[in-house]
C-alpha positions as CSV (number, residue, x, y, z in Angstrom):
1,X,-88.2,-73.1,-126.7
2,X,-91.0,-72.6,-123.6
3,X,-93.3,-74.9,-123.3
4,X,-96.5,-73.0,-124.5
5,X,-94.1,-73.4,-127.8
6,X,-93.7,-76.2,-128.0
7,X,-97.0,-77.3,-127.4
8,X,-98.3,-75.1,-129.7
9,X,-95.7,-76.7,-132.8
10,X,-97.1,-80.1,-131.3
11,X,-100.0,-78.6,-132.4
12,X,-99.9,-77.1,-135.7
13,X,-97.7,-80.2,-136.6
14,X,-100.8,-83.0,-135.6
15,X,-102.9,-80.1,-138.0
16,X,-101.3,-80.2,-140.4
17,X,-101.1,-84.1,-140.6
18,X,-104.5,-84.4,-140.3
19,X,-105.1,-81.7,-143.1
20,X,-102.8,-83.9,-145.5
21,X,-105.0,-87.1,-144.4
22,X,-108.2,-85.0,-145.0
23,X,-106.8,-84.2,-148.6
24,X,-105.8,-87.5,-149.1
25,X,-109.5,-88.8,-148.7
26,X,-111.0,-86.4,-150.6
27,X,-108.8,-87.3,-153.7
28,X,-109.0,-90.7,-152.9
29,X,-112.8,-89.9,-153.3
30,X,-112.9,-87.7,-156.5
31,X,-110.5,-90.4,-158.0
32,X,-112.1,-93.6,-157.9
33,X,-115.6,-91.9,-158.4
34,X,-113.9,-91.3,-161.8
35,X,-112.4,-94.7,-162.4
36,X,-115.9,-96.1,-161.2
37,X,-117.5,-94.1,-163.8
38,X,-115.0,-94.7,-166.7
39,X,-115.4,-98.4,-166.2
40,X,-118.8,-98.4,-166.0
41,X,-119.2,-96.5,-169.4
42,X,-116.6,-98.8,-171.0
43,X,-117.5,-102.2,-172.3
44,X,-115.2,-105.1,-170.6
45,X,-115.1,-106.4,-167.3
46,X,-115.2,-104.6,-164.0
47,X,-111.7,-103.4,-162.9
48,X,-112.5,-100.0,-160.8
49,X,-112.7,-102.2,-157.8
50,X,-108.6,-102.8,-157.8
51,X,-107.1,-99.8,-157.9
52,X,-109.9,-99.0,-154.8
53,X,-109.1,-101.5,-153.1
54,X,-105.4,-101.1,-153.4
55,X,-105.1,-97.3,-152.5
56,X,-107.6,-98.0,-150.2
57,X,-104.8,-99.9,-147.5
58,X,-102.7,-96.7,-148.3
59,X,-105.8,-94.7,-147.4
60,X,-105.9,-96.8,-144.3
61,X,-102.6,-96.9,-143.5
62,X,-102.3,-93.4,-143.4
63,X,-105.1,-92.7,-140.7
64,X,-103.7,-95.5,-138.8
65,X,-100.3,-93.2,-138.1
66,X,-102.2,-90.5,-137.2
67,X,-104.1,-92.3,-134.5
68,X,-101.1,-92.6,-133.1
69,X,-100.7,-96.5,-134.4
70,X,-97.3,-96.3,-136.2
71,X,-94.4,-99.1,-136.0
72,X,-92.2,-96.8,-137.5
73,X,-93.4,-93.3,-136.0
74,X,-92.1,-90.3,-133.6
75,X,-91.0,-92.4,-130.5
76,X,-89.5,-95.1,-132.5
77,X,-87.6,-91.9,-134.4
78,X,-87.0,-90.4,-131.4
79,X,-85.3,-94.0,-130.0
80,X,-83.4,-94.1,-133.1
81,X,-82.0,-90.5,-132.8
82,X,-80.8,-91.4,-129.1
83,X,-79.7,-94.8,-130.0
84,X,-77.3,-93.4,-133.1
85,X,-76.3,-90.1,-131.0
86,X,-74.9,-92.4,-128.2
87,X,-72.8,-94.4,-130.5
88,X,-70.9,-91.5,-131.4
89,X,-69.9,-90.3,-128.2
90,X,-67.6,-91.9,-125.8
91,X,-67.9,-94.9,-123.1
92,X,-67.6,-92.2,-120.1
93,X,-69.5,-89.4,-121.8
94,X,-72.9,-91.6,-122.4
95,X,-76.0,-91.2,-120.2
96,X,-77.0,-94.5,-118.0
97,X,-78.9,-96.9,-119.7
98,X,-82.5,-97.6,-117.9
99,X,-81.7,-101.3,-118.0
100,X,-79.3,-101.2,-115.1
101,X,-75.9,-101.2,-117.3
């Protein structure tokens, strides 16, 4: 694959992320305007605030791995896959480590 694309997978990949984020909000939205509004018109005590609250860290969450903030995201895959590849191949046959071994 050249390098145009490749950038230009890069590219439609991060869209397409943020797409999934910007439908996330919006249900998010439309949702617990809902709840807000069903507890509101029922008698009993104010609950609309928990499930808000709760899908709200998801909500978070999820734009914090598209700012690039991620403990678990593509470099830490990309570690992983070179990390597991090397253990299958041989002593002689593995690349030098950058830690000097």
């Amino acid at each position: 694959m050249t390098e145009p694309d490749e950038q230009y997978r890069l590219a439609r990949q991060r869209v397409h992320r943020l797409r999934g984020f910007y439908v996330h909000v919006i249900v998010y939205l439309a949702v617990n305007a809902l709840l807000f509004a069903i507890n509101l018109l029922t008698p009993g005590p104010l609950w609309f605030y928990w499930p808000l609250l709760g899908w709200g860290i998801g909500l978070i969450a999820h734009g914090l791995t598209l700012s690039g903030f991620a403990f678990l995201g593509p470099e830490w895959e990309q570690r992983k896959i070179r990390e597991y590849m090397n253990r299958e191949k041989p002593p002689s046959a593995r690349p030098p480590t950058s830690e000097g071994h």
